[in-house]
C-alpha positions in Angstrom: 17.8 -8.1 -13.5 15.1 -5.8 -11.9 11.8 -7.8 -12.0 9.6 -10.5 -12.5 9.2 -13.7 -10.6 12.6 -14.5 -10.0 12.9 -11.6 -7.7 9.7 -12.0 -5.9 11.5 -15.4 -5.2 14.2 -14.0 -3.6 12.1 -11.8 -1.8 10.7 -14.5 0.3 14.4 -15.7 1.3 15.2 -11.8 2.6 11.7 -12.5 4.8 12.8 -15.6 5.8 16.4 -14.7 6.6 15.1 -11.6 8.4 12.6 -13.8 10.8 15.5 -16.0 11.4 17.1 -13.5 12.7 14.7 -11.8 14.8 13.5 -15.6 16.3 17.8 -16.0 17.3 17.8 -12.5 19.2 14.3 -12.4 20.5 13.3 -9.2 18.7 10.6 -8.4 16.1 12.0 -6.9 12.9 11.1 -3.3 13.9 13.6 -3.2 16.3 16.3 -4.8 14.4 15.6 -2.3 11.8 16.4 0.7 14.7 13.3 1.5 16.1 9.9 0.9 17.0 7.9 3.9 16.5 4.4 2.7 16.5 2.6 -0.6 17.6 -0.2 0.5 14.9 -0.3 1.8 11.7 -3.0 3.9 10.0 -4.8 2.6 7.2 -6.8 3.0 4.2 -9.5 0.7 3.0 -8.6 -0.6 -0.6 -11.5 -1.3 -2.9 -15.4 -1.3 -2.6 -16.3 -4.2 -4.3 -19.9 -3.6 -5.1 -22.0 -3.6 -8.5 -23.5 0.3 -8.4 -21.5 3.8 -7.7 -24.2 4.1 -4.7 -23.5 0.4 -3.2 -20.4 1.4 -3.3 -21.1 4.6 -1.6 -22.6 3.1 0.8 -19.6 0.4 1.7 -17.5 3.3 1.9 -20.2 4.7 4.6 -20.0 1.4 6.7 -16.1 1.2 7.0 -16.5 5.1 8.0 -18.8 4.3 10.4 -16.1 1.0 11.7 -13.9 3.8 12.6 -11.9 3.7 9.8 -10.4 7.6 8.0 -9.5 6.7 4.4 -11.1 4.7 1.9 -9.9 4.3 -2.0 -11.8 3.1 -5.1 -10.4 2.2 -8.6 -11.2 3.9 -11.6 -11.1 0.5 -13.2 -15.2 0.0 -11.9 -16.2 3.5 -12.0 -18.7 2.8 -14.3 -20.1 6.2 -14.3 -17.0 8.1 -14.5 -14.5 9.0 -11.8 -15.9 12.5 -11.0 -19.5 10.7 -10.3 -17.9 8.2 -8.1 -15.8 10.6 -6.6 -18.8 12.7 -5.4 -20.8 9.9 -4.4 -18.3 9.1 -2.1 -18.0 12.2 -0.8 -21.0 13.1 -0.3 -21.7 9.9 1.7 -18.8 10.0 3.9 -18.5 13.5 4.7 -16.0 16.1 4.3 -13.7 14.7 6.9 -12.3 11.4 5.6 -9.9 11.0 2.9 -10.8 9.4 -0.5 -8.0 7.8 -2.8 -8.3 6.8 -6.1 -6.3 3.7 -7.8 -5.9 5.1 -12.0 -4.3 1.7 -12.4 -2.0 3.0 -15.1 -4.9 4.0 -17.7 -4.3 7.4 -18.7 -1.6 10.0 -20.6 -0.2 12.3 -18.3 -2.2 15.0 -20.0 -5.5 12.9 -19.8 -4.3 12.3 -15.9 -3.7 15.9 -14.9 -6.7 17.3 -16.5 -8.9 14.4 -14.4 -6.9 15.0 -11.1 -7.9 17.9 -11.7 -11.7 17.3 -11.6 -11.9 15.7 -8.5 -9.7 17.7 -6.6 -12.7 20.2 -5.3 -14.2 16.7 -3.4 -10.5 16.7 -1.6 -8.9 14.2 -3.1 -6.1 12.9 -0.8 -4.1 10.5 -3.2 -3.7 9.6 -6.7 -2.4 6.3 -7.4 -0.8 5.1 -10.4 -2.1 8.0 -13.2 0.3 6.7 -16.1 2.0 3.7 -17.3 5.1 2.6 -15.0 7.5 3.1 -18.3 6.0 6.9 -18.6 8.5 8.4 -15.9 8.7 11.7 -18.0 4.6 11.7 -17.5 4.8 10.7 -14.2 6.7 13.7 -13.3 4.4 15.8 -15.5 1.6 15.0 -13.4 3.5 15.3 -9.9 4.4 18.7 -10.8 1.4 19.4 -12.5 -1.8 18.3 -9.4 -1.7 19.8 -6.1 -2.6 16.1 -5.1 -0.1 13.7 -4.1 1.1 10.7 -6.6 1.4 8.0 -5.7 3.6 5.1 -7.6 5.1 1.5 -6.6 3.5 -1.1 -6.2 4.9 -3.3 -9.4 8.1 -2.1 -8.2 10.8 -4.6 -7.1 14.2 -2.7 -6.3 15.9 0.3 -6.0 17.7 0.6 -9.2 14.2 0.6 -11.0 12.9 3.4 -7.8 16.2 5.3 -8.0 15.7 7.2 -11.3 11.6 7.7 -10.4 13.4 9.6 -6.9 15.6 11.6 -9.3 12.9 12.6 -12.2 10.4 13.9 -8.8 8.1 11.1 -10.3 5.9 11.1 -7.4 5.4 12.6 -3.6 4.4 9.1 -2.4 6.2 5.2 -3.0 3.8 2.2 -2.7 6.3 -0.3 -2.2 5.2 -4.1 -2.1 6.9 -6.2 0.5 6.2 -9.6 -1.7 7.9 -8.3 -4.8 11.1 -6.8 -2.5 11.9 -8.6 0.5 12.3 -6.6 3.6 16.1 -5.1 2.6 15.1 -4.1 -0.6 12.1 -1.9 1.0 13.9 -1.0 3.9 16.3 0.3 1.1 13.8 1.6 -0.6 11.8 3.5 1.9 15.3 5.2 3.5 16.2 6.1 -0.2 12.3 7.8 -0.2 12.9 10.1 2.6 16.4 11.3 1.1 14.3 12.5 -1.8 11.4 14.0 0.7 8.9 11.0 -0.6 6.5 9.4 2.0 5.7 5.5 2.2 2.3 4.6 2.3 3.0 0.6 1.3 1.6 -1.8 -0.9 -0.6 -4.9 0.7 -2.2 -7.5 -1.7 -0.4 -10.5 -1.7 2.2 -12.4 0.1 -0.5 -14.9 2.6 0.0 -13.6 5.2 3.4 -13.7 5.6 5.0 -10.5 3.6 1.7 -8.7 5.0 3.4 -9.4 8.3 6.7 -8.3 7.0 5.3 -5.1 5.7 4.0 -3.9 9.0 7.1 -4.8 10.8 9.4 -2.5 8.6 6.6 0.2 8.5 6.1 0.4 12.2 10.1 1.5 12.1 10.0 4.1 9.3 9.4 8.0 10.3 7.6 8.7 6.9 5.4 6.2 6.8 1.6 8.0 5.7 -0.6 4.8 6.2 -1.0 1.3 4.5 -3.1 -0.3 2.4 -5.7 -2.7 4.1 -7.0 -5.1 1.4 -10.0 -6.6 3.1 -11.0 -9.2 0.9 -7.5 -10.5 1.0 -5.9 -9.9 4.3 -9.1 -11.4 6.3 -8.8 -14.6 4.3 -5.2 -14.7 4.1 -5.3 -15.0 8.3 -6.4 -18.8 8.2 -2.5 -19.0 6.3 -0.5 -17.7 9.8 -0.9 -17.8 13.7 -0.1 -14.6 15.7 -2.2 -11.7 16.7 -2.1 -9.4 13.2 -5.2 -7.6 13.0 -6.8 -4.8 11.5 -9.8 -2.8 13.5 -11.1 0.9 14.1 -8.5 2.2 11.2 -5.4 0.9 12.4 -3.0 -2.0 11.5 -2.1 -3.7 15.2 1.8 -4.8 15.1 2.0 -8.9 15.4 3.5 -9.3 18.9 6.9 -11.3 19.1 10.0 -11.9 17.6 10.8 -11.6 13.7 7.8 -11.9 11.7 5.8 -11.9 14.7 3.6 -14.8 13.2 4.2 -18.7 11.9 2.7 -20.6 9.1 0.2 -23.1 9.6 -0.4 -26.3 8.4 -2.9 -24.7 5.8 -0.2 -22.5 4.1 1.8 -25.5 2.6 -1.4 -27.2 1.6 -2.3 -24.2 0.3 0.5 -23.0 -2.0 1.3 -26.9 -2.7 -2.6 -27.1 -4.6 
């Protein structure tokens, strides 16, 4: 069985098992996975959640000006059309940052390549999630299609379900989502990518806390990592849920110090998922 809840449930036992580990031997996760290449990760900014395509605009303009070098908006809210948002953005963050855009599964792969297409003169960097997750003949379509990378993954939860997307060329770049795997199944996953000459750039929404601290422990081991998603909204609340020094500042992801996970629940976490 390759998805739904049941998996995500097991997920949490491969975390768990995994910090086990690590507290027994002293070591974060990185290391037991081979290698720590990085104490931070790059990231992107995921969402600008404001009411107009100049507020958001201007959002993208202040997390520029935090230091951060990649922000994404989702064609979901872009009211105005993607090209308009798309050259808002632009325009207010310069030509040096990279701009991703989230499709969230809206479009045929002929509707997708011929807007990829469009907003490839304001340098788009990534295009998320163009066709439904079924369409993996469309998916390839469009990867061979765009000169932009696509990217695909996040609803993913093995490899059996990533496997034939590797083989059809479905996309340059996996999103996998460290709630809905466990840290073997992306580890799998993300070793599997770079057989196939796919980058990583994970998947960070949910999880409190605890598979967000997962995720950056088995990306600070892997050599094609691109960057990872930094949810704001979620991650900065999902902090009261663990203790530990995971943080997010200036564009970069900074690696939890200590072994395992490198965090612990609080007291809050169980009242919280208990509600």
């Amino acid at each position: 069985f390759f998805g739904g809840f049941y998996v995500d449930a097991l997920a949490g036992l491969d975390m768990a098992i995994w910090d086990l580990r690590g507290k027994l031997t002293g070591l974060p996760i990185c290391k037991l996975l081979g290698a720590q290449r990085r104490t931070k990760l790059p990231v992107y900014v995921s969402g600008l959640p404001k009411a107009t395509v100049n507020e958001r605009a201007a959002l993208a303009k202040e997390w520029i000006d935090k230091g951060f070098q990649a922000v994404k908006f989702a064609a979901a809210v872009a009211d105005e059309g993607e090209v308009v948002e798309m050259q808002a953005i632009r325009e207010a963050i310069g030509p040096g940052p990279q701009i991703l855009v989230d499709f969230h599964w809206r479009y045929t792969d002929q509707e997708a390549i011929k807007l990829i297409s469009a907003l490839e003169p304001y340098d788009l960097a990534v295009a998320e999630a163009p066709v439904q997750s079924e369409d993996m003949a469309g998916q390839a379509r469009v990867t061979a299609a765009v000169k932009t990378p696509v990217a695909i993954g996040e609803e993913l939860r093995t490899i059996y379900e990533y496997r034939p997307r590797f083989v059809e060329r479905c996309m340059s770049i996996i999103q996998p989502e460290m709630a809905h795997m466990g840290i073997t199944a992306f580890w799998q996953v993300c070793r599997m990518a770079q057989a196939f000459h796919c980058r990583v750039m994970p998947h960070a929404t949910i999880g409190v806390g605890i598979a967000q601290a997962a995720s950056l422990q088995v990306s600070a081991a892997l050599p094609n990592l691109v960057m990872h998603e930094y949810q704001h909204s979620i991650f900065d609340r999902n902090l009261q849920f663990v203790t530990g020094d995971m943080r997010c500042e200036a564009g970069y992801f900074y690696l939890p110090e200590g072994p395992g996970l490198g965090v612990e629940p609080r007291a809050a976490l169980f009242d919280h998922v208990m509600k």
